[in-house]
C-alpha positions in Angstrom: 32.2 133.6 40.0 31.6 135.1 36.6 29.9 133.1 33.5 30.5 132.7 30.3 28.0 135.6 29.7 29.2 138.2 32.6 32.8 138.0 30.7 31.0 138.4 26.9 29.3 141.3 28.8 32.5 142.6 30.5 33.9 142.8 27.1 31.4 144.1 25.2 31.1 147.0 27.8 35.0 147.5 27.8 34.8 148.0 24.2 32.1 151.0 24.9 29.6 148.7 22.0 26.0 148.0 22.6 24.7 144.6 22.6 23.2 145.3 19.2 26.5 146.8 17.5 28.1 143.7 19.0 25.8 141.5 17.2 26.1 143.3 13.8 29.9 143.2 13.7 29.5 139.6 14.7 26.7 138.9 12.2 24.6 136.9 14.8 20.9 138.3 16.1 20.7 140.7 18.7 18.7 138.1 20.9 21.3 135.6 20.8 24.1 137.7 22.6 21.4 138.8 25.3 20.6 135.6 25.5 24.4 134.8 26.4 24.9 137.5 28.3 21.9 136.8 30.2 22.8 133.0 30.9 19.9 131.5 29.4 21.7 129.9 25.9 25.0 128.9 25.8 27.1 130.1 21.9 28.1 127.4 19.6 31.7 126.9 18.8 31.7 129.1 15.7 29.9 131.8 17.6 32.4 131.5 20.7 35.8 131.6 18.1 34.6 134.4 16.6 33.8 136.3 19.9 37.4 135.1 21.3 38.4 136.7 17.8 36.9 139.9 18.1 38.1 140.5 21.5 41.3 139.4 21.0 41.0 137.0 24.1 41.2 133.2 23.9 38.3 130.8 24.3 40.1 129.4 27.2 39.4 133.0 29.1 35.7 133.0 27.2 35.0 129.8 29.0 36.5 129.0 32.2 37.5 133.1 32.9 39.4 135.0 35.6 38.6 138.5 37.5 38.2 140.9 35.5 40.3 143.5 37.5 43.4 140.9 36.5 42.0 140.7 32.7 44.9 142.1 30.7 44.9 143.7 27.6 45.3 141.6 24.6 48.7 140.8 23.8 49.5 142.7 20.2 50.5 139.7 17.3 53.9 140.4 17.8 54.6 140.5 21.4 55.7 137.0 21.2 58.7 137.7 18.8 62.4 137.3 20.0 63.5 141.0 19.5 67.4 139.5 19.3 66.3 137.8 16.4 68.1 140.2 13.8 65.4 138.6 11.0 62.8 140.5 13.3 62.2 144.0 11.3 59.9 145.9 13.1 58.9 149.5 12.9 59.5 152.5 15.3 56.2 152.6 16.0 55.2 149.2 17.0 58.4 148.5 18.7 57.3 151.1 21.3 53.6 149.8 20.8 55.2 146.3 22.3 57.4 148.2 24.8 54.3 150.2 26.2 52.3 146.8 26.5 55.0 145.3 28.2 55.3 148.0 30.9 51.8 147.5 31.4 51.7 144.0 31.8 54.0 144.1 34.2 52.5 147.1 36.2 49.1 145.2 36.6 51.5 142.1 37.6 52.4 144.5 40.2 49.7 145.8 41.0 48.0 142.2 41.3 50.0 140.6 43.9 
């Protein structure tokens, strides 16, 4: 089963950033995140949010996890909106942004079962 530090790892690597570019955009020393990653400290809850944050993922995942084969892409912020709604004014763009993230949500779905 995968730690807390395999899925920091799992995401850091899926992101294509070292552990020390990581640390930099996160503003925490290089030691502490290979020191997560490794298993051998645990973040605090600041540190943890703002992982969570820059990964788009949720603590939840962060903490307790899943496969990451079945890790899906972070949901864009407006995925969530009722596209009936006629108050929802949404550009070209990122109404096929949400449409493309949809179909492959539902492709790994698929794929998953």
């Amino acid at each position: 089963m995968a730690t807390l530090g395999d899925r920091i790892r799992g995401l850091r690597e899926r992101a294509n950033l070292t552990q020390k570019t990581l640390a930099e955009k996160l503003n925490i020393p290089h030691q502490n995140l290979s020191n997560y990653e490794r298993g051998f400290r645990q973040p605090d809850y600041g540190t943890l949010i703002k992982i969570a944050d820059y990964f788009k993922v949720s603590t939840d995942f962060l903490l307790k996890g899943e496969d990451f084969n079945k890790l899906a892409e972070p949901k864009p912020e407006y995925a969530n909106k009722n596209l009936d709604n006629h108050e929802c004014k949404m550009s070209k763009e990122k109404a096929l942004e949400a449409l493309e993230w949809l179909l492959q949500h539902e492709k790994r779905k698929l794929r998953d079962k």
